[in-house]
C-alpha distance (Angstrom), angle and dihedral (degrees) to the residues before:
residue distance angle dihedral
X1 . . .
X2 3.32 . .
X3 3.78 137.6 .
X4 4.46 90.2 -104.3
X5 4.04 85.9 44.0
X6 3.67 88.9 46.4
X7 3.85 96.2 46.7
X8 3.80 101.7 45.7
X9 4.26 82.9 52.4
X10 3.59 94.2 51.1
X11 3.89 97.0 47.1
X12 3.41 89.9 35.8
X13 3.95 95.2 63.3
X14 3.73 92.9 35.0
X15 3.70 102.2 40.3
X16 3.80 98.8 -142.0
X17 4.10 143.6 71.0
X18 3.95 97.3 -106.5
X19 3.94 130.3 45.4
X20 3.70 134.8 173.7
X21 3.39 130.0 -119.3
X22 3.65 102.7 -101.6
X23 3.84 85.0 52.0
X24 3.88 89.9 53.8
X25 3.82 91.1 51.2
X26 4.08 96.8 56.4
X27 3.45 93.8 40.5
X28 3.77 91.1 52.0
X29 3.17 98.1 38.9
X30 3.96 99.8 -123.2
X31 3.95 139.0 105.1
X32 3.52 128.1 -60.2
X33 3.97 96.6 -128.0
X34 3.98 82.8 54.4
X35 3.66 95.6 53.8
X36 3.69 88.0 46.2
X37 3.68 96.3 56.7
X38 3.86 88.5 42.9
X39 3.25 92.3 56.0
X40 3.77 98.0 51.8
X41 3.64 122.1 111.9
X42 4.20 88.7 13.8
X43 4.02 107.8 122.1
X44 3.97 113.5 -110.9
X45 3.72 138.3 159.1
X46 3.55 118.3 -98.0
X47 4.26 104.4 -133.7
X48 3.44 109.9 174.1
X49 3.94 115.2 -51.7
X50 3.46 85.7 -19.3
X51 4.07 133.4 96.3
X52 4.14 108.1 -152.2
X53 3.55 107.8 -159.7
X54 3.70 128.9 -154.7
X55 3.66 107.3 -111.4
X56 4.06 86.7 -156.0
X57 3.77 78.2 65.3
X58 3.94 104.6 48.0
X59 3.71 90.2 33.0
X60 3.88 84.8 65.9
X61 3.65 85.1 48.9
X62 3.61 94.3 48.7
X63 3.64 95.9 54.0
X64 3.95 94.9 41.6
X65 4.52 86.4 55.0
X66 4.13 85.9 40.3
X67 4.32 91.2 53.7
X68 3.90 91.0 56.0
């Protein structure tokens, strides 16, 4: 998949620009602690408790763990 593919699914099941990582781990189907460290070092918003990341960001990240 690629990183276009990958973002349209991702905002397409959440219906916004940013997601957290628990978010990222049910919609790709894969563990929590992996989403976490995915998400690390992307930029996000902090709201609340919460860190909203932006999915242009992980999808990037997605499709550079997907290549190898």
């Amino acid at each position: 998949m690629t990183k276009t593919q990958i973002k349209k699914d991702l905002e397409k099941r959440t219906e916004a620009i940013v997601i957290t990582a628990p978010m990222v781990a049910k919609v790709m189907q894969m563990r929590r602690s992996e989403a976490y460290a995915l998400c690390e070092g992307c930029n996000y918003e902090k709201r609340g408790r919460s860190k909203l990341y932006y999915i242009d960001d992980v999808a990037e990240r997605l499709a550079k763990r997907m290549m190898v």
